[in-house]
N, C-alpha and C positions, 0 to 999 in steps of 0.2 A: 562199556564198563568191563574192567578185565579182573575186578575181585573176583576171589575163591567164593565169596559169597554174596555176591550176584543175584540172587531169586532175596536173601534174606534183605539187603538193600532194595531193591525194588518195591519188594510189599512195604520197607518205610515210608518211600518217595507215594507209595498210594494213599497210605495211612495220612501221610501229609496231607497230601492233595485233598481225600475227604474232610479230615477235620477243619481245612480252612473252608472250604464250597460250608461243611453243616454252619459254619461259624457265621457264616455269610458276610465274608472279608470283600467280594468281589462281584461285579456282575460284567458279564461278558457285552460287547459294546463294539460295536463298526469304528476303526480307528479318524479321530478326527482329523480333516487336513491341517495339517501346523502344528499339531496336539507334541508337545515332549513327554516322552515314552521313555521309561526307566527299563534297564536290562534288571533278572533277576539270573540268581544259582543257587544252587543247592548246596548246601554245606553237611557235610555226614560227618557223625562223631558218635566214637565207640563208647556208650557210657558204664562208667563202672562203680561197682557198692564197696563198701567202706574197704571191701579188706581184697580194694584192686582187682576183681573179679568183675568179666564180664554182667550186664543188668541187663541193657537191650542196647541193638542200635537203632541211633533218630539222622532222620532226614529234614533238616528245617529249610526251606525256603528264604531265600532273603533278596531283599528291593538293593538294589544297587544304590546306596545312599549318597556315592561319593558322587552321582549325576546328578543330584537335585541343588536345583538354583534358590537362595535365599529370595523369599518374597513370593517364587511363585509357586515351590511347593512345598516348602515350612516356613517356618517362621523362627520363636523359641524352643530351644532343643533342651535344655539343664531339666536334670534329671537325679534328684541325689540316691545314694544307699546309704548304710548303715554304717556307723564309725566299728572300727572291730575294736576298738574296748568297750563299745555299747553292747557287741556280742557279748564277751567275757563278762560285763557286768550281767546281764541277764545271766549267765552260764553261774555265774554266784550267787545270785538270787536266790534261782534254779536249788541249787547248793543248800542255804540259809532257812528257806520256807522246806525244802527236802518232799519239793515235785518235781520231778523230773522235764526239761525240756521237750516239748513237742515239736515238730520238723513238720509242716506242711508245705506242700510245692502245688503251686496255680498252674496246669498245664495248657499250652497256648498263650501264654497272660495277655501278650502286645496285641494278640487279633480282637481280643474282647471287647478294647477299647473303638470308641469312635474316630473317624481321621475328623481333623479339624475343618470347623466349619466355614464356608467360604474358598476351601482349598478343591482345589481339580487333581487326582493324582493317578495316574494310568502308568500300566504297566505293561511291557511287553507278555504274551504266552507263556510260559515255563515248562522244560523240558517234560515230557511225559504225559503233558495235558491232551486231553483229545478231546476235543470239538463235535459232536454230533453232526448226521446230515438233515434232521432235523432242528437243530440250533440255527445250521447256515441257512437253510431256507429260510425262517423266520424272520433272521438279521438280511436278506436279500443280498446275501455274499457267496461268491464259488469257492474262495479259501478260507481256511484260517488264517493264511498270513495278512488277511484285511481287518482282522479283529484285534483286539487289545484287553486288557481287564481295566476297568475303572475302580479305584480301590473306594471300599466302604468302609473299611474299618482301617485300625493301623496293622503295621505289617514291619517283622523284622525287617532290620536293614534300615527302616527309612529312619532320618536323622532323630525324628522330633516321636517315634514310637513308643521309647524307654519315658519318657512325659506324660505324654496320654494314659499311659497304664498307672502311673503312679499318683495322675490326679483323678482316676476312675477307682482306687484301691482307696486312697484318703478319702474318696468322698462317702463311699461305702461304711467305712469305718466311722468317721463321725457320724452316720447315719443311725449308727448303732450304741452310742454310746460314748467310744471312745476321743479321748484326747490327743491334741499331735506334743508329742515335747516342743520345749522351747531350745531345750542344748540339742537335741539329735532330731532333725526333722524324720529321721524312718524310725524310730523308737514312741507307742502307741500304747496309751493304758484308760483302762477302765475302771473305777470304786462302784460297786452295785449291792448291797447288801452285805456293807463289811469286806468285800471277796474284792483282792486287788488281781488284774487280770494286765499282763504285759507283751506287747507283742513286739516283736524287732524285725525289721524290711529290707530285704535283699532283692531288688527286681520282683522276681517270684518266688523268693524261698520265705517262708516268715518262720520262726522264731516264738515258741508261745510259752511263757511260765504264770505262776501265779500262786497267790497265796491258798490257793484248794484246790485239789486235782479238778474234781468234776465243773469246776469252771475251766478246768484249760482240754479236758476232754470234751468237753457242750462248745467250744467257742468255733470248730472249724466245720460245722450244721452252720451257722449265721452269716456263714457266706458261701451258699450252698450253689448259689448264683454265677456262682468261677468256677465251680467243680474241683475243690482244693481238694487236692488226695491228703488225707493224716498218714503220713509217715511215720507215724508213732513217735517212741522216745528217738529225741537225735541219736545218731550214731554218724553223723556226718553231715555237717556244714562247710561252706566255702571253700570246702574242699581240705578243712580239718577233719582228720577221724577222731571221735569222743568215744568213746570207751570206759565204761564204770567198774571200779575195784568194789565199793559197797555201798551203802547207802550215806557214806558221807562225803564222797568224793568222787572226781573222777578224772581221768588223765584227757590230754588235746595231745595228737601228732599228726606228721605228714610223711609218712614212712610211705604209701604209695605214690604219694607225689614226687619224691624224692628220687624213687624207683625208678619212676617216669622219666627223670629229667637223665639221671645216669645214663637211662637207656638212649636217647636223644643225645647225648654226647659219647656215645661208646665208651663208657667209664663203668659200667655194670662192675668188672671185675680189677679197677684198679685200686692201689694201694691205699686206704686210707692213710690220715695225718693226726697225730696229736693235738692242734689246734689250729683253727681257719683261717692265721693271719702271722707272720713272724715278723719281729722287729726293724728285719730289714728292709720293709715293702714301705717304712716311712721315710725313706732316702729315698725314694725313685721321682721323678720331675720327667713331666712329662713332655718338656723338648729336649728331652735327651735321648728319648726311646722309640724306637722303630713302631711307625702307625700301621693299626692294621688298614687290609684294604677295602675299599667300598664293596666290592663285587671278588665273586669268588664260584669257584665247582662248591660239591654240597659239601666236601669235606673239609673245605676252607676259613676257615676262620675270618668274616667278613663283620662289618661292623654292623651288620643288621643280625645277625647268628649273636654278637655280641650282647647288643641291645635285648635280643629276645633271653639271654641267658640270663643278666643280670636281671631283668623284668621277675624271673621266676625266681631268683635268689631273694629278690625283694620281698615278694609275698610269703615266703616260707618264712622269712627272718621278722616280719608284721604279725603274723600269725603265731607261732608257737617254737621261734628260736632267737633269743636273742642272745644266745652267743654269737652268734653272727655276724650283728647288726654293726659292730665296727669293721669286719673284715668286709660284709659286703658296701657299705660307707664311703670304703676305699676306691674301689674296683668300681664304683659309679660312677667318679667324681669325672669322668671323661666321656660319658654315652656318647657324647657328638663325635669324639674327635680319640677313642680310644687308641690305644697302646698296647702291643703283643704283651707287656707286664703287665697291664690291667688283664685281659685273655687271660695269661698265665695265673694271676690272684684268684679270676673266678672260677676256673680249674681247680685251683686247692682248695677251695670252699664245698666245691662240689665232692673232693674226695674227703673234707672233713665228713662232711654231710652223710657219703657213704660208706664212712668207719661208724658214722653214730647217728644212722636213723633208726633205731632201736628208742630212743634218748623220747622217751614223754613229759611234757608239763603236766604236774602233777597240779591239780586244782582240787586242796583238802579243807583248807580254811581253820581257822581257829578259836571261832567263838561259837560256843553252843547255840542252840535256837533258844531266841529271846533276847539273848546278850547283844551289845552296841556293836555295829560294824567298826574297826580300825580301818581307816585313810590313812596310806602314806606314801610320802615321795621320797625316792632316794636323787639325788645330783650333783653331778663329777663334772670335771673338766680338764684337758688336755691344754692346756697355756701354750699357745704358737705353735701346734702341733703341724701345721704345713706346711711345708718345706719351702714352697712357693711364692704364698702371698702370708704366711704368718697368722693366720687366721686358727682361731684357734674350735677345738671340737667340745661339744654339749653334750651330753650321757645323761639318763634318768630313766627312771621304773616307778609306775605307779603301784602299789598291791592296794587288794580292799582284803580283809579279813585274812591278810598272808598270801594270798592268790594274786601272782600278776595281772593286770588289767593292761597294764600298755606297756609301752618303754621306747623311748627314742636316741638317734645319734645324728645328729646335723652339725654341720660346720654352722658357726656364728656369723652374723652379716657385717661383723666389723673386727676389725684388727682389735686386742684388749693389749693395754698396758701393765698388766701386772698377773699375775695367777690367781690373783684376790678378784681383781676384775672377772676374769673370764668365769671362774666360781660364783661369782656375782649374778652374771648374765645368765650361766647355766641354770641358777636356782631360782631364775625370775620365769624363765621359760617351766620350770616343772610345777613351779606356783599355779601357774596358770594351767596345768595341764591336772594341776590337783584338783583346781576350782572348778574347772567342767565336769569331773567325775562328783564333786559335792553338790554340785547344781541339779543333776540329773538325779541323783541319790535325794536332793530337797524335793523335786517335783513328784518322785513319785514317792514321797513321803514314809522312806527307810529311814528308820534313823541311827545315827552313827556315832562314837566318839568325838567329842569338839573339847579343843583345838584340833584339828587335821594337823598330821605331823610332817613337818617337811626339813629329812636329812641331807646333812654337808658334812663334808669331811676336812673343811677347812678353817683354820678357825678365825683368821681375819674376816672373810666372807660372813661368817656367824655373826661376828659380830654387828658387819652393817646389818645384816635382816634382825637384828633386834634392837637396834637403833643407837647401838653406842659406841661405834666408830665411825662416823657418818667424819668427814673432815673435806676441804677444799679442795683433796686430789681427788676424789670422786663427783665432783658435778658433775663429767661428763656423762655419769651413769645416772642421775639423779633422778630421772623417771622411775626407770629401775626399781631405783632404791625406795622410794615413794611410793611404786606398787606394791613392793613385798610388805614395805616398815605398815602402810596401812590397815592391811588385812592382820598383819600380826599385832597391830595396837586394839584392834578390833574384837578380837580373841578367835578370831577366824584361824589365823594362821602360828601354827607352836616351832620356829626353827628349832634342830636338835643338833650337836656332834653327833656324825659317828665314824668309829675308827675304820679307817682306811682297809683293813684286813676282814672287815664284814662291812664293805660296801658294794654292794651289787652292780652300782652303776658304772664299776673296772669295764666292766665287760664292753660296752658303747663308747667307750673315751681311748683305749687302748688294746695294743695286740701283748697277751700275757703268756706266761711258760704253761706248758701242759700242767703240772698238780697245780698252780691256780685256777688254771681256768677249771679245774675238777672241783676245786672248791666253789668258784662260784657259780658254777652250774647249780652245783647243790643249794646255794644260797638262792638261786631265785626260782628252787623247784623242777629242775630237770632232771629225772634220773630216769 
């Protein structure tokens, strides 16, 4: 090891080491003849608190996952997490009831769990480990190189880990009280005494609000059994930083992530851009354009350097920029098979990025406590927007109480014939993206404004969703039409106008000039 700090990583590789032997992940074992033996390595990562400052560095251990053979040593590997508007809705909650989220982290979580039963799962030595000479005597071997670890419990790396922990954490919690949702499998609530208690599941991060503090301060004592640390109030999840202006709101960014990424691309100091996509980036066709190469030195632009760019453009633009989310849209649309202009697009993203990560979502809300939550969906559409195959782009933003919850941009899975059409299909997709947020909002029995409001800014489209331009040229959408007209006959669903100069979902459907996109930055809460 030729780190500067050298002795500081060492003591984590110990720290490891014992917390897995106290965990009793392993027991040491004469290797079987024919036995398949997984490699392991150690992965070191610098970790850091909210405001990109060193915390500690961890040395974790992981099973070489990519050697194990289906059937003989896993099995089912699915594993879910938490929808990140299920976050944001808790973060609103959080908001509404005015208790602050709590942030607790399970440390170790994967070792806790048991390996499955009937499975044999052995593992070579791990760098560091030392062996007694009285071990070896006992086991009647001269080396360790004739020893193996037999795994007891699960262990990063291995496929089917992130499972076992997440059915040892649900079993826990129904033991205690709590319910699973039915829309978000890692979203967990409890009623006890009037006191509604919510928890949200991230592998090991959980997520705690509730309608009285000393229920969401008593809840992380009830599973004392994991050694969850209380983190206190969040100041940082998923790798958002939260940050509270006063007690009635409080902002989401990723200004160290950002940091990070600039830094990873030697952009620290280049020029930012007025906006993260120009009009010209929708002419480009990708057999016209010079591919990048598979393989490259580091400073290469390779389509795995690619991939990993855009991967991170992704989650920042899920998380808490959806200005973005059309420019990076773009610059996806090839991960297999990209293009130096795709390269080139998620470069200018990145230097949007680092003209305006300053830029927080602001999460203030607008009904007092007491008053009904507002649901609403905004949905645009780009009619034949690909140059290509004609396919045209979907844009929408959920809010609950003025507060963004989601927002999306996908190309459509079919050609549309008209811009009423493609408006059509966009507003069928945010229908449904409203109804999951009303679902989950039903179960844990918030209650909210009805009709749920779902805006367009077109008004043939308006029309079919309230059911008085339905005609012959539209059968081929008629499911479609059938799901929205229902819920809206239903009084579920309220379609609205709204004018195109205050609709937010510009932002997902098209690339706009600098003072609009300032304007509708403002409109969905970014400054």
């Amino acid at each position: 090891m030729r780190s500067r700090q050298k002795e500081k990583w060492l003591k984590a590789i110990a720290e490891e080491l014992r917390a897995l032997e106290d965990n009793g992940v392993w027991k040491v074992v004469r290797k079987p003849r024919d036995a398949r033996v997984l490699h392991t390595k150690w992965v070191f990562k610098t970790k850091l608190d909210a405001e990109g400052l060193i915390e500690r560095l961890k040395a974790r251990l992981v099973a070489c996952g990519n050697e194990q053979e289906f059937g003989v040593n896993y099995h089912i590997t699915f594993a879910a997490v938490i929808d990140l508007t299920s976050v944001k809705l808790i973060l609103v909650l959080a908001r509404k009831w005015r208790v602050p989220a709590k942030h607790g982290d399970v440390p170790n979580a994967y070792v806790k769990a048991e390996k499955e039963a009937g499975l044999t799962i052995y593992i070579h030595l791990p760098q560091g480990m030392v062996i007694s000479e009285e071990v070896l005597k006992l086991l009647g071997v001269e080396s360790a190189k004739e020893l193996v670890l037999e795994l007891q419990k699960a262990l990063y790396g291995l496929k089917q880990a992130g499972r076992l922990w997440n059915q040892l954490l649900h079993k826990k919690l129904i033991e205690i009280g709590f319910e699973q949702s039915l829309t978000d499998m890692c979203v967990y609530f409890r009623r006890r005494d009037g006191v509604l208690l919510v928890v949200g599941v991230y592998v090991d991060d959980l997520l705690v609000t509730g309608t009285e503090q000393s229920a969401v301060d008593a809840f992380f004592g009830e599973l004392k059994e994991f050694s969850v640390k209380d983190l206190g109030k969040v100041s940082k999840f998923l790798g958002m930083r939260i940050t509270y202006e006063d007690a009635d709101g409080y902002n989401l960014d990723q200004e160290v992530l950002i940091q990070e990424m600039l830094k990873d691309h030697s952009m620290e100091h280049a020029h930012g851009v007025r906006t993260p996509i120009g009009p010209e980036w929708n002419e480009l066709r990708g057999a016209e354009c010079e591919k990048l190469p598979v393989t490259g030195g580091a400073e290469v632009a390779t389509v795995k350097r690619f991939q990993s760019s855009v991967g991170s453009l992704m989650w920042v633009s899920r998380c808490t920029r959806p200005d973005i989310a059309f420019a990076v849209h773009k610059a996806s649309r090839r991960t297999h098979d990209p293009t130096v202009d795709d390269w080139k697009l998620a470069k200018r993203v990145l230097r949007y990025l680092g003209g305006t990560k300053e830029l927080r979502l602001r999460m203030r809300g607008n009904k007092k406590a007491g008053e009904l939550l507002e649901v609403v969906a905004y949905s645009d559409a780009d009619f034949a927007a690909d140059k290509e195959d004609r396919k045209s782009v979907t844009g929408g933003l959920v809010t609950v109480d003025g507060m963004p919850v989601s927002w999306t941009c996908r190309k459509q899975g079919s050609v549309s014939l008209s811009t009423m059409e493609a408006e059509y299909t966009a507003a069928s997709v945010m229908a449904t993206e409203l109804l999951g947020v009303r679902e989950l909002l039903g179960e844990l029995r918030v209650k909210h404004e009805v009709p749920i409001t779902l805006r367009v800014d077109n008004q043939a489209a308006l029309k079919q969703l309230e059911g008085e331009g339905a005609s012959a040229k539209a059968k081929h959408i008629d499911v479609r039409i059938k799901f929205v007209g229902d819920y809206t006959k239903r009084g579920v669903l309220k379609p609205e106008y709204c004018e195109g100069e205050n609709m937010p979902a510009d932002l997902m459907t098209k690339a706009v000039e600098a003072p609009r996109m300032v304007a509708l930055r403002g409109i969905v809460g970014l400054h």
